[in-house]
TIVOBA-545462 format. One line per 4 residues: number of its first residue (from 1); their letters; for each residue x, y, z of N, C-alpha, C, O. Coordinates in Angstrom, 1 decimal. Atoms other than C-alpha are relative to their C-alpha. Layout:
NUM	a	X/Y/Z/X/Y/Z/X/Y/Z/X/Y/Z; ... $
END
This chain:
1	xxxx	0.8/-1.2/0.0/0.0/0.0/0.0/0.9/1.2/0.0/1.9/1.3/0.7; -0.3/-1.5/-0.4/0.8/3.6/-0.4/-0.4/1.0/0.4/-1.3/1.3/-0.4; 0.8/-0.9/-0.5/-0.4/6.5/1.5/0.5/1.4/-0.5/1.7/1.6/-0.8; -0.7/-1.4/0.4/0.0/10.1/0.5/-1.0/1.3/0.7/-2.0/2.0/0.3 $
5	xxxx	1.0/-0.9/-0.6/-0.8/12.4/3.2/-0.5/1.7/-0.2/0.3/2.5/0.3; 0.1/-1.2/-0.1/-2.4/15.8/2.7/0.1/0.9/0.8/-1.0/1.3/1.1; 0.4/-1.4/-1.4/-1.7/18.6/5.6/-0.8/0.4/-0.3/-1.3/0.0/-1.3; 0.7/-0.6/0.0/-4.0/20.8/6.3/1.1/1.2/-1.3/0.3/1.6/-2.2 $
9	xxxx	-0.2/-0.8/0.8/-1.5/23.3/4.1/0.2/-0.4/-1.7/0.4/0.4/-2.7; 0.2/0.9/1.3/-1.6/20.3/1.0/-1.3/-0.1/-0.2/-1.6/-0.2/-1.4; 1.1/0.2/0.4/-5.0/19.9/1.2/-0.4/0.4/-1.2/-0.7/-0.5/-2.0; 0.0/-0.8/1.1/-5.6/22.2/-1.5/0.4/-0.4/-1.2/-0.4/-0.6/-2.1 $
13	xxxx	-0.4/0.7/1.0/-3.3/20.8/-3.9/-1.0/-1.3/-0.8/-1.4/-1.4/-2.0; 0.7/1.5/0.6/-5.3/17.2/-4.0/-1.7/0.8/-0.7/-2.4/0.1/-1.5; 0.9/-0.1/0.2/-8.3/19.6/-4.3/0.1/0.4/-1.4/-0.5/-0.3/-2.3; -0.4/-0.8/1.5/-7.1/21.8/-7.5/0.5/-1.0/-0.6/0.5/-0.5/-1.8 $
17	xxxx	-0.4/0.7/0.9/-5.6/18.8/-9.1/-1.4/-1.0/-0.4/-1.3/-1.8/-1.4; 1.0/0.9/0.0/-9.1/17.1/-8.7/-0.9/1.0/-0.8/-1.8/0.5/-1.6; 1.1/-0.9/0.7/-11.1/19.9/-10.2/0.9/0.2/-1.3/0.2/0.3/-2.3; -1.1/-0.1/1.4/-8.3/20.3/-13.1/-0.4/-1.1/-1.0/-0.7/-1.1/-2.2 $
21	xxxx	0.4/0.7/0.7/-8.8/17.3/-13.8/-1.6/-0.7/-0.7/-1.8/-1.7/-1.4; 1.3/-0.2/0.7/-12.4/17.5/-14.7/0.1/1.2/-0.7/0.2/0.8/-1.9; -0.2/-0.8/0.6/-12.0/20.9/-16.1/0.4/-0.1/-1.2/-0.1/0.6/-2.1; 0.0/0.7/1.6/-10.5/19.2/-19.2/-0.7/-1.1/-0.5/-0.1/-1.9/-1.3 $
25	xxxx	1.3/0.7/0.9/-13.6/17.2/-20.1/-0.5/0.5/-1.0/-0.7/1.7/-1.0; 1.0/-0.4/1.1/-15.2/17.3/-23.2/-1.3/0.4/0.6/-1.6/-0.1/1.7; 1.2/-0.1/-0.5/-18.5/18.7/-22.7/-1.2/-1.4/-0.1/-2.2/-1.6/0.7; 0.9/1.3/0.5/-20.1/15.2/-24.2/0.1/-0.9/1.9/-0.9/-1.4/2.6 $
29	xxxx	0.0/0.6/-1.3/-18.9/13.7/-20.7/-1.0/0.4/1.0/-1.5/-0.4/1.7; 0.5/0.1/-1.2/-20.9/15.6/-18.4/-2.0/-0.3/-0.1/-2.8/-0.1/0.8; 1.1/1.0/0.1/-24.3/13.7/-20.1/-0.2/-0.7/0.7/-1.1/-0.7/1.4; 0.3/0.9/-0.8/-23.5/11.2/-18.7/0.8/-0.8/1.2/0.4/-1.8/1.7 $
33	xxxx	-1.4/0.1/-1.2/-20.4/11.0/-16.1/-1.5/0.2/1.3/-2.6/0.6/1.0; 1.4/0.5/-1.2/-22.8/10.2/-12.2/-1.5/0.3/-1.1/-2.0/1.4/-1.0; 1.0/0.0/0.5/-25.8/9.8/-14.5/-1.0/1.2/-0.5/-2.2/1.2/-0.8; 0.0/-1.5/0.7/-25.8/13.6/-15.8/-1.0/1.0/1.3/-2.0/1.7/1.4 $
37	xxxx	0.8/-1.2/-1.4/-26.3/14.8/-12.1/0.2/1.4/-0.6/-0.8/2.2/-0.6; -0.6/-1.4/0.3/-24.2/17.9/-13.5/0.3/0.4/-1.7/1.3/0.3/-2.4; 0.1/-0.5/1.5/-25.2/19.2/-16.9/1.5/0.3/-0.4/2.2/-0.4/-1.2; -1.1/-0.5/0.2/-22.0/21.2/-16.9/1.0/0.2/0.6/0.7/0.1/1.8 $
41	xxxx	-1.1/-0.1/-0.8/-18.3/21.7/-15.8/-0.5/0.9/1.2/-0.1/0.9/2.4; 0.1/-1.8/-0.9/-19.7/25.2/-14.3/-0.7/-1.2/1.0/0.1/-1.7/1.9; 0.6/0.7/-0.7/-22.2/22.9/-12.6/0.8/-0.7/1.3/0.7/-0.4/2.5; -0.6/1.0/-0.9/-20.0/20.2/-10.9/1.1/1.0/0.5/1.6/0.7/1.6 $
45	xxxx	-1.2/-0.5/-0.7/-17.3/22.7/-10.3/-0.9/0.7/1.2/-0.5/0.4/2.3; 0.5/-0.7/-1.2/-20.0/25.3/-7.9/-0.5/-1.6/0.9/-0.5/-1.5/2.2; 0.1/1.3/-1.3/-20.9/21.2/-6.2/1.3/0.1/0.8/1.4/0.3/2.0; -1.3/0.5/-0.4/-17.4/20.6/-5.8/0.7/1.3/0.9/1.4/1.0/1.9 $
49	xxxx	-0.7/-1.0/-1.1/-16.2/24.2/-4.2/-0.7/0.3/0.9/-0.3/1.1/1.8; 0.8/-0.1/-1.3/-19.2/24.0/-1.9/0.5/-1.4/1.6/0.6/-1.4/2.8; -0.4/0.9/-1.1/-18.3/20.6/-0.7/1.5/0.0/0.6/1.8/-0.5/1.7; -1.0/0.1/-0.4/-14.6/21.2/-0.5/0.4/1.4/1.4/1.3/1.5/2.1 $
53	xxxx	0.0/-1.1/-1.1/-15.3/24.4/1.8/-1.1/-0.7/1.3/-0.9/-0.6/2.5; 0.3/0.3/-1.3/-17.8/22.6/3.9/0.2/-1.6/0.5/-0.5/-2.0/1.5; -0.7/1.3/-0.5/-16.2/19.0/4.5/1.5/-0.4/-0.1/2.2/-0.8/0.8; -1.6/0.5/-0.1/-12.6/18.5/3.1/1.0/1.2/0.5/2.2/1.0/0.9 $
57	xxxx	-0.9/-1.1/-0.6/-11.4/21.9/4.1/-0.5/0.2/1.8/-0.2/1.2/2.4; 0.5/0.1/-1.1/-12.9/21.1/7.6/0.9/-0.9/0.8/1.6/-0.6/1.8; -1.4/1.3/-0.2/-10.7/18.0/8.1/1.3/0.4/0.4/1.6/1.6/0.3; -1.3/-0.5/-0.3/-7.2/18.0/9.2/1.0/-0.6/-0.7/2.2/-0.5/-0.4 $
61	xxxx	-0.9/1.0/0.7/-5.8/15.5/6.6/-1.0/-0.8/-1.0/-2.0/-1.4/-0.5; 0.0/0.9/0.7/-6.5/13.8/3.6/0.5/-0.8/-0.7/1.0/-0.3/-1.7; -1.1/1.6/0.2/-4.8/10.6/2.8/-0.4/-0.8/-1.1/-1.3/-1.6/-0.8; 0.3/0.2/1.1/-5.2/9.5/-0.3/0.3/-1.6/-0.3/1.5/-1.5/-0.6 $
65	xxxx	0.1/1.8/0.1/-5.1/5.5/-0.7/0.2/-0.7/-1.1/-0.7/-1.0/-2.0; -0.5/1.1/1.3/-3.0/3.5/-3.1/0.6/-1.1/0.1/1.3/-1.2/1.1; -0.7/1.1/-0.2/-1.8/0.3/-3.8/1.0/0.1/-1.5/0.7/0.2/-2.7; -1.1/0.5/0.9/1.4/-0.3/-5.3/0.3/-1.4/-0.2/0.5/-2.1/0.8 $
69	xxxx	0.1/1.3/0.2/1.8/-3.6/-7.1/0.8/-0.7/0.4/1.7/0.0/0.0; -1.2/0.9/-0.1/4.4/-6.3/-6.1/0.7/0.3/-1.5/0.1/0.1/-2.5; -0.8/0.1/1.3/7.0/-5.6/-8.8/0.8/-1.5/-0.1/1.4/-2.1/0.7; -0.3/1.4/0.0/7.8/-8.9/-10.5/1.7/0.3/0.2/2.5/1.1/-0.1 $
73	xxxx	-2.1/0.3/0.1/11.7/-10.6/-9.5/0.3/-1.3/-0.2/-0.5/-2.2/-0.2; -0.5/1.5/0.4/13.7/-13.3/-10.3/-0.4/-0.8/1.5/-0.3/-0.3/2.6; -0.1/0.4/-1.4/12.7/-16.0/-8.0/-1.2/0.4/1.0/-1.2/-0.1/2.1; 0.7/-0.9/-1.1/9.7/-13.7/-6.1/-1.1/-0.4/-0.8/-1.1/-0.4/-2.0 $
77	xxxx	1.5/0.3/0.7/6.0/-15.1/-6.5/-0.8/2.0/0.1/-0.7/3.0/0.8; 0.4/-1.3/-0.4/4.0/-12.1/-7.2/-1.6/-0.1/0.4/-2.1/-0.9/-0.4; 1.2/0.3/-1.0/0.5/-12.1/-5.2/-1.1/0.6/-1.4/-0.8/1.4/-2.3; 1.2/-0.5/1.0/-3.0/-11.6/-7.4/-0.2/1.1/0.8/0.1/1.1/2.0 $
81	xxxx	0.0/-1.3/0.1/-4.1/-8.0/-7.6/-1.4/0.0/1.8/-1.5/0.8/2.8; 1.1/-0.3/-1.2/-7.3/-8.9/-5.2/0.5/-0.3/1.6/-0.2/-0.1/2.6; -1.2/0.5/-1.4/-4.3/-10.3/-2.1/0.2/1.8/0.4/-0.1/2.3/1.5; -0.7/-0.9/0.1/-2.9/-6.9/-2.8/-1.3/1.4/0.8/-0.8/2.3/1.5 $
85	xxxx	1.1/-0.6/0.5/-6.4/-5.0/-2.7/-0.2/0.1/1.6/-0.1/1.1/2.4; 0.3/0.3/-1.4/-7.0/-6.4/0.6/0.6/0.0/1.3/0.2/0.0/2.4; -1.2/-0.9/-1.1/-4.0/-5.5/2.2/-0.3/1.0/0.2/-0.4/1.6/1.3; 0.2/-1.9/0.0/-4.6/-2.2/1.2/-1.2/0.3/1.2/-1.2/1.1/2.1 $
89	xxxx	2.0/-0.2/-0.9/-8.4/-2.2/3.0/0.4/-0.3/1.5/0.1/0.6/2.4; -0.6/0.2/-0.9/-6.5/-3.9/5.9/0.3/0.8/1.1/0.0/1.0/2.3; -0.9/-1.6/-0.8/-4.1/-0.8/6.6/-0.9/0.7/0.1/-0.8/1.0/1.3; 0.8/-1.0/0.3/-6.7/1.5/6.0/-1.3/-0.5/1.2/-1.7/0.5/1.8 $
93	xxxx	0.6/0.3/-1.1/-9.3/-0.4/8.6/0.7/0.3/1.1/0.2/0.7/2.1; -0.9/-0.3/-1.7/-6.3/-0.1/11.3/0.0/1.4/-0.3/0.1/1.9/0.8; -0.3/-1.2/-0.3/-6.0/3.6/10.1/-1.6/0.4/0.8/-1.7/1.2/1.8; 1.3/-0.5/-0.6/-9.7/4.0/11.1/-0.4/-0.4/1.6/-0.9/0.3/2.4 $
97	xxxx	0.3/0.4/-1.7/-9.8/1.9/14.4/1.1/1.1/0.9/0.8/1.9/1.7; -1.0/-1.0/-0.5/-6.5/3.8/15.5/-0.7/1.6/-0.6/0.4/2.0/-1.0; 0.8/-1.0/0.3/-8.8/7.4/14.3/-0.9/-0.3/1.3/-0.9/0.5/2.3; 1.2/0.2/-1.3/-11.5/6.0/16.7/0.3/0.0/1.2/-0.5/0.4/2.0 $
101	xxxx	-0.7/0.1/-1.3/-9.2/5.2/19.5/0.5/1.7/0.5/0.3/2.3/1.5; 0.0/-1.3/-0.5/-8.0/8.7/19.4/-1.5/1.0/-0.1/-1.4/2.2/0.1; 1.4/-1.0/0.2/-11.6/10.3/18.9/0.0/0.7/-1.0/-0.3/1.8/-0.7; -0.7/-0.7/0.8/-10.7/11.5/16.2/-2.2/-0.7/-1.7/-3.1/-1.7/-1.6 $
105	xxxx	1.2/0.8/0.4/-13.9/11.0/13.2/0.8/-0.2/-1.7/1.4/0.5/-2.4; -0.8/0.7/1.6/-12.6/9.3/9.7/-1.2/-0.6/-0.7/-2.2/-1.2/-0.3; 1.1/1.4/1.1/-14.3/7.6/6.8/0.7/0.0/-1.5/1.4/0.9/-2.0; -0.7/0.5/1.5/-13.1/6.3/3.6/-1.0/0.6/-1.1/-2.2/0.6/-0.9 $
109	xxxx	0.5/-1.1/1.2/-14.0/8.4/0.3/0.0/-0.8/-1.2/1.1/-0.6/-1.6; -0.1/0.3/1.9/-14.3/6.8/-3.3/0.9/1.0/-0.4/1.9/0.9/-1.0; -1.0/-1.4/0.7/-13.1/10.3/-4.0/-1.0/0.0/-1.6/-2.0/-0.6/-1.6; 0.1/-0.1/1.2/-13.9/11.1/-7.8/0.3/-1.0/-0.9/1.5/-1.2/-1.3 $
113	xxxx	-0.1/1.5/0.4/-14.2/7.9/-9.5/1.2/0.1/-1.4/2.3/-0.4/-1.6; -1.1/-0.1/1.1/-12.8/9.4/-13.1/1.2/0.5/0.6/2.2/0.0/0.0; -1.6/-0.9/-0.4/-9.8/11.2/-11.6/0.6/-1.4/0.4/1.2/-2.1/-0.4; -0.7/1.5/-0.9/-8.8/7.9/-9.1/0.1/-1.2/-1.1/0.8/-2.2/-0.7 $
117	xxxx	-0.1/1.6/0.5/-9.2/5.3/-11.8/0.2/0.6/-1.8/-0.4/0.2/-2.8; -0.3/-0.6/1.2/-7.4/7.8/-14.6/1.4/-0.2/0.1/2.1/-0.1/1.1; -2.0/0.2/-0.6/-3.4/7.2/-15.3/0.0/1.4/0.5/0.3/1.6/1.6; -0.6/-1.6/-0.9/-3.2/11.0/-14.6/0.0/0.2/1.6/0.8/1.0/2.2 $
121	xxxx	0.3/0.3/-0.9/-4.9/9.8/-11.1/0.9/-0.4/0.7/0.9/-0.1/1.9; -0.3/1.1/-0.8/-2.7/7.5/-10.1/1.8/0.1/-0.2/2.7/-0.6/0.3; -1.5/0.1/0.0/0.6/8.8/-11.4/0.1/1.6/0.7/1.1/2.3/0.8; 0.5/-2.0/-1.1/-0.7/12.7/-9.3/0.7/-0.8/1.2/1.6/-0.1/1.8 $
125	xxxx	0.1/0.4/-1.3/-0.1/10.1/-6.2/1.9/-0.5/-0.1/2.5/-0.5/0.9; -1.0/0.1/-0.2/3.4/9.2/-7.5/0.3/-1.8/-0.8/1.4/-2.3/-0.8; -0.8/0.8/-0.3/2.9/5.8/-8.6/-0.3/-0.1/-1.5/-0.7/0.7/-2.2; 0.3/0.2/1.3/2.7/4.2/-11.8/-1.1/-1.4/-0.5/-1.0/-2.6/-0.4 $
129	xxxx	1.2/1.1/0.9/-0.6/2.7/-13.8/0.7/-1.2/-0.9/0.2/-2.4/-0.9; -0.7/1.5/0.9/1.6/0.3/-16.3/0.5/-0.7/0.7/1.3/-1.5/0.2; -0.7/0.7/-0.8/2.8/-1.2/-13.4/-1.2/-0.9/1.0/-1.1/-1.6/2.1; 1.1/0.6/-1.1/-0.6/-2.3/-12.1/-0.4/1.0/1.1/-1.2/0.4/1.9 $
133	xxxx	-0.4/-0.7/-1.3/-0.5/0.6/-9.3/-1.4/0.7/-0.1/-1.8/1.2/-1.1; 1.6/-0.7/0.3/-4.3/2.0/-8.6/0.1/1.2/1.3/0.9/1.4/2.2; 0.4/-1.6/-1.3/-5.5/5.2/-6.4/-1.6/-0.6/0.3/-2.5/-0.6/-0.5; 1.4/0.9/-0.6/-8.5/3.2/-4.3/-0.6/1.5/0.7/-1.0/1.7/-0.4 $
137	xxxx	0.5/-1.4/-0.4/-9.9/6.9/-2.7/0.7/0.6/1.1/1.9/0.5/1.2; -0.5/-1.0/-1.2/-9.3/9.1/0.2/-0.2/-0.3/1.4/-1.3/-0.7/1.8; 0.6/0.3/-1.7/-9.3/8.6/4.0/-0.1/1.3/0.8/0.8/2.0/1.2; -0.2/-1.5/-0.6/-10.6/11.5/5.4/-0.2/0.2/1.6/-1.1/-0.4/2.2 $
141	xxxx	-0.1/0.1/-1.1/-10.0/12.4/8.8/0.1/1.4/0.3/0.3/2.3/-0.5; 0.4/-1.6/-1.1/-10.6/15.4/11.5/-0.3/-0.2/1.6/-0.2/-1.2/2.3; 0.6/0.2/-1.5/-11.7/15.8/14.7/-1.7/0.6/-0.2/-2.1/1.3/-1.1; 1.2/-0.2/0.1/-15.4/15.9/15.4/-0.8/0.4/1.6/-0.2/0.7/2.6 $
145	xxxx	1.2/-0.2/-1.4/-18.3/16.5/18.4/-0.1/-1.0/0.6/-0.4/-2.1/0.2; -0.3/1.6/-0.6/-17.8/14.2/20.8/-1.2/-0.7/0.2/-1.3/-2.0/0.2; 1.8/0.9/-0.2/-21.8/13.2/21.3/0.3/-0.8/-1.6/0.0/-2.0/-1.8; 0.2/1.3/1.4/-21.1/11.9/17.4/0.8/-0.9/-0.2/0.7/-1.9/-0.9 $
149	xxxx	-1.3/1.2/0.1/-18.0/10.0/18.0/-0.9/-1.1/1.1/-1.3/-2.2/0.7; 0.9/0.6/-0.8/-20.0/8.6/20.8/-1.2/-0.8/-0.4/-1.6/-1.9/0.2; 1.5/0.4/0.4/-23.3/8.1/19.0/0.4/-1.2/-1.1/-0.4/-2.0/-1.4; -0.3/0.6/1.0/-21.2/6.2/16.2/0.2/-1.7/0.9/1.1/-1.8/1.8 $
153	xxxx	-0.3/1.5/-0.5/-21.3/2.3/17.4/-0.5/-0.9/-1.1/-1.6/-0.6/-1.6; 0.6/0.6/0.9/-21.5/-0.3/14.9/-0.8/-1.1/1.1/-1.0/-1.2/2.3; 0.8/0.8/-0.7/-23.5/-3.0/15.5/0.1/-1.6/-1.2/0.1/-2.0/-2.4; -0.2/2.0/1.1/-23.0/-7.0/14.3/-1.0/-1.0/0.0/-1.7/-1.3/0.9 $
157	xxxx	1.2/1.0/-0.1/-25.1/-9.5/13.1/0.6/-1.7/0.8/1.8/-1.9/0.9; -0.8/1.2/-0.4/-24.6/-13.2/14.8/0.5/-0.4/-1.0/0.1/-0.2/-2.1; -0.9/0.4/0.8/-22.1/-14.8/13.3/-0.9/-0.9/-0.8/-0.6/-0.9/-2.0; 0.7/1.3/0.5/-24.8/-17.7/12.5/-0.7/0.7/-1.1/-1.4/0.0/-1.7 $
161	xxxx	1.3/-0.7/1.0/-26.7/-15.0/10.1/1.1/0.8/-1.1/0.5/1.5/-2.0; -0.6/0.2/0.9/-23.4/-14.3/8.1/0.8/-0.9/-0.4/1.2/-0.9/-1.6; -0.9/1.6/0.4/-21.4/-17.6/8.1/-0.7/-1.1/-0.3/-1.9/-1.3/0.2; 0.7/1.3/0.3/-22.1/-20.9/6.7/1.1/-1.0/0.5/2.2/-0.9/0.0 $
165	xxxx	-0.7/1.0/-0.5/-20.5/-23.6/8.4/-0.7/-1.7/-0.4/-1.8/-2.2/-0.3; 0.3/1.0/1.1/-20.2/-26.9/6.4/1.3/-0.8/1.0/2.2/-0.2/1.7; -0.4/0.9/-0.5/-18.7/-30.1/7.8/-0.1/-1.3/-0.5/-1.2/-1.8/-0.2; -0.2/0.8/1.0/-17.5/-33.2/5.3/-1.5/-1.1/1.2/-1.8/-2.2/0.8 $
END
């Protein structure tokens, strides 16, 4: 996995490289790019500088979430992409329990589906697409109101009502 953290003084950067990179869309894309929520660039750009003023510029870090591939070696098995996938989800679950242990409030982002799953996406983060190497979204993190860190409890089903247990 690779992480690539934004300060609160980088923030900005991942924001302007995210709006740039819609900004050079054809107009034909914004038909039908999320199901032609946003007729036009003007459109998705006033969504996008509303939400980046009232949620990611609120935050104190955004951490942008990639997996770099096992590079093949003489001798070195190289793991399938979904081994690799799942590591990634892994680290990124411990970055969120370690978030919750500090009180801290996080959640995992898709992010911008075309930007993240564009070579321009994924080589912004440093790594490289011909190499297998993907940008999986954002982990966004802040501090929050402690009644909602509080109020946040997941809750589990019995094990018997998601597992199947089979016996020769």
């Amino acid at each position: 996995w690779r992480f690539v953290c934004f300060a609160p003084s980088a923030r900005q950067h991942l924001l302007d490289a995210t709006l740039a990179h819609y900004s050079r869309k054809d107009p034909s894309f914004w038909t039908s790019a999320w199901g032609g929520e946003f007729p036009t660039f003007a459109n998705f750009e006033d969504y996008f500088r509303k939400q980046s003023k009232a949620k990611w510029m609120m935050c104190s870090h955004l951490i942008a979430v990639g997996m770099r591939r096992q590079r093949p070696g003489e001798g070195k098995k190289t793991y399938p992409e979904h081994e690799e996938l799942a590591s990634v989800a892994c680290a990124v679950q411990n970055m969120h329990i370690l978030a919750t242990s500090m009180r801290l409030g996080a959640y995992w982002s898709s992010w911008f589906d075309h930007f993240v799953e564009s070579s321009e996406g994924v080589r912004f983060l440093g790594l490289d697409p011909s190499a297998g190497d993907r940008w999986i979204g954002v982990f966004v993190i802040g501090s929050a109101e402690a009644h909602k860190i509080d109020s946040y409890r997941a809750t589990r089903k019995a094990v018997t009502e998601t597992s199947e247990w089979r016996e020769v």
